[in-house]
C-alpha positions, 0 to 999 in steps of 0.5 A: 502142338495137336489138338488130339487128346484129353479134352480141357477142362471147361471154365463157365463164362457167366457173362460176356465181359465188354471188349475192352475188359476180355483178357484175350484184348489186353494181353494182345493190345498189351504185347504190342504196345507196351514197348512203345508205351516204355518209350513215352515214359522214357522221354517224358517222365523217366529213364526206363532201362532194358529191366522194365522191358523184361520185366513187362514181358514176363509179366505179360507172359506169365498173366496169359500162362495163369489164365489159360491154365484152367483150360489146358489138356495134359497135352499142352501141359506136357508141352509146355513143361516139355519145352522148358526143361529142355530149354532148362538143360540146354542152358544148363549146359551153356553155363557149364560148357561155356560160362553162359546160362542165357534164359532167353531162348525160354521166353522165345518159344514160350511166347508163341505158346502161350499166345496160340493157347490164349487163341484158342480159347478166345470167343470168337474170330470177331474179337480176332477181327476187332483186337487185329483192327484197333491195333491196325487202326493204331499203327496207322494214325502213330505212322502217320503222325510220326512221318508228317510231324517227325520232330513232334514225334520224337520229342515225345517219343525219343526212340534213340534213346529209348533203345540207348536206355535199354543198351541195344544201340550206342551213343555213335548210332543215336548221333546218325539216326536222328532220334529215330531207331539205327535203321529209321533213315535209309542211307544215301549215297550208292545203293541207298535211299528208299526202295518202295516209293522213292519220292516219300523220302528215306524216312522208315516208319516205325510207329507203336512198334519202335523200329521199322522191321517190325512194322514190316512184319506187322504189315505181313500178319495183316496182309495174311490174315485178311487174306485168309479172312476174305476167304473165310466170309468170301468178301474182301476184307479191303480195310486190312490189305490197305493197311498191310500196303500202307506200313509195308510202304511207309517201313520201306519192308522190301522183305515185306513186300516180297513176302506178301506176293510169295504169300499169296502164290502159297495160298493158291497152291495145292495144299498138299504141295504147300504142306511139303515146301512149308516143311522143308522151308527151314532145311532149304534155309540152313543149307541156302545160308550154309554153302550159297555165301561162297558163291555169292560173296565175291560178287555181292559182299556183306551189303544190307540187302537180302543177299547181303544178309545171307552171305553174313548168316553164312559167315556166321554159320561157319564159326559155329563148332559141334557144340555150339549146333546143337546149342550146348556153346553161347557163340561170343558174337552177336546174331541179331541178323542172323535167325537161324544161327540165332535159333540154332545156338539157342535150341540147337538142331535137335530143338529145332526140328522138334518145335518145327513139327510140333508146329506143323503137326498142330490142327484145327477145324477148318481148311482156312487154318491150314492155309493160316498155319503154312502161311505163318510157318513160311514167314517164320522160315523165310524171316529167319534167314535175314532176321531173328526177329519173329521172336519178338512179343512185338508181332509174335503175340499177335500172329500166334493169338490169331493161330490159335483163334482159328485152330478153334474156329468151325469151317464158316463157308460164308458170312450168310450163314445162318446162325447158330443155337445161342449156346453155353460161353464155354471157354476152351482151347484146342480140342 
């Protein structure tokens, strides 16, 4: 989406609501904790199904949606109609061809776009600042908590069963993962066990998030956006690095850690150059998927590292016919570590191009977005070989919002600034 066209529609803000009460601060909060709120009424007070879960989605989805609608250009609103008659006719297309109409793919891009519009009309980076804060702040205190007091927590908060109630594991998983997710405990034995900080255990912290891969990513968008902001006010925002460093640590994110030192090179890079290698990032990915497993499969096999996962995507991959490229055939076996096959069965090919320059082509006011934007599009393309979890609201509401703020916030040059006029509250999305 670009910033360039008819200008929204301004809505006066008579008074500044309390931080608490700003939609902005509940939609976000919402996202990201509603899971783990599920989980709570599960254990303690009733059976919550995978129903509720969409149902809270939707409602989320469909409350941020009617909420910026007052401030959309017809650019955006061409978009988002756009995108989902698209989404429509593909599924549309599965049912005929396939039997299978799945809706979902509509969820997952809508998500990002409505969350970057919420953004972009939010008052200002230190709502940003505060929203990204207390839901840190969170993270931490329910981590720890959950590390020290692993069976206080649990009996809380049962995350096996929580996800067996919803049909995303099975009886024989919850057995193995001790009332955690599947993937709460690293394995022991040959090439098992914790790989950051091996003396903390093979417990993987999950905290609000349920599942320790989330965590993970959390920890990215925490690390990114406080990158960018110490740029932005030139003083180091050292709170949010050190909780970035404490959920990569404690989720045991390997991918995590990576991505943090890649993130860091591609913010040192000539933007220009940075632009290039972010745009080409998910072609590199599909044809690394594609043709790296034959020559990699008989030395490393189908293993849970990176590599591993690679290999499987690209096993995936090879099963796909013509139809099911350009997302027109629902394949007969799961994705769930395999994004780019997962995104290309959804979307299709042509799908995927469109949205990825829609998303490159998006503009803000100052260079800081841009590093923002690049930054967040290579943890997308980068996850999605291993993963298809950044279509998650879990993060995805987060990193989006947070895109969406700065794609509307002026080029600041340094926190000494001096103060503006006191102006009208308008808010407005992208202009």
């Amino acid at each position: 989406m670009s910033n360039a066209g008819t200008r929204p529609r301004p809505i006066a803000v008579v008074a500044r609501q309390p931080f608490w009460l700003q939609p902005p601060t509940v939609a976000v909060i919402g996202a990201t904790v509603f899971n783990f709120l599920l989980c709570l009424v599960n254990t303690n007070v009733t059976s919550v199904g995978s129903a509720a879960a969409i149902g809270c989605e939707l409602i989320i989805i469909s409350a941020v949606l009617l909420y910026t609608y007052q401030r959309l250009n017809y650019t955006q609103l061409l978009v988002i109609c756009g995108a989902v008659f698209y989404l429509m006719a593909l599924a549309a297309g599965r049912l005929l061809l396939s039997g299978n109409a799945d809706v979902k793919p509509i969820r997952d891009l809508l998500i990002p776009i409505a969350f970057f519009i919420l953004g972009a009309g939010a008052p200002d980076l230190k709502t940003a600042d505060r929203i990204i804060g207390v839901i840190a702040l969170l993270v931490v205190l329910v981590g720890l908590f959950e590390y020290f007091l692993p069976d206080v927590f649990t009996r809380f908060c049962n995350i096996a069963s929580f996800y067996v109630e919803r049909g995303t594991m099975d009886a024989a998983q919850m057995q193995q993962s001790s009332s955690l997710f599947v993937s709460g405990m690293r394995p022991e034995g040959a090439g098992g066990g914790r790989n950051i900080l091996p003396f903390l255990g093979n417990h993987r912290v999950s905290s609000i998030f349920l599942e320790p891969v989330s965590a993970g990513n959390f920890g990215i968008i925490l690390f990114i956006w406080g990158m960018v902001r110490s740029m932005m006010e030139r003083r180091l925002y050292w709170g949010l690095f050190a909780a970035a460093g404490f959920v990569i640590i404690m989720s045991d994110s390997r991918f995590g850690a990576y991505f943090c030192a890649i993130a860091l090179l591609l913010a040192i890079v000539p933007s220009a150059i940075r632009y290039i290698m972010v745009a080409l990032a998910p072609l590199v990915g599909v044809l690394t998927i594609a043709f790296l497993p034959d020559l990699l499969s008989n030395q490393f096999g189908m293993s849970n590292g990176f590599i591993g996962r690679i290999i499987m995507s690209g096993e995936i991959l090879s099963r796909f016919d013509a139809l099911t490229w350009f997302g027109l055939r629902a394949p007969e076996f799961g994705m769930a570590d395999s994004g780019y096959a997962y995104s290309i069965a959804s979307i299709g090919l042509i799908g995927m191009a469109i949205f990825w320059a829609m998303l490159l082509l998006t503009e803000g006011r100052s260079r800081f977005f841009y590093t923002f934007r690049d930054l967040a599009a290579a943890y997308v393309a980068f996850l999605l070989c291993i993963s298809n979890s950044p279509y998650t609201i879990k993060t995805g509401a987060l990193l989006w919002f947070l895109t969406g703020v700065l794609s509307a916030a002026p080029a600041l040059l340094s926190r000494r600034a001096p103060r503006a006029a006191p102006k009208a509250n308008y808010a407005s999305a992208m202009r």
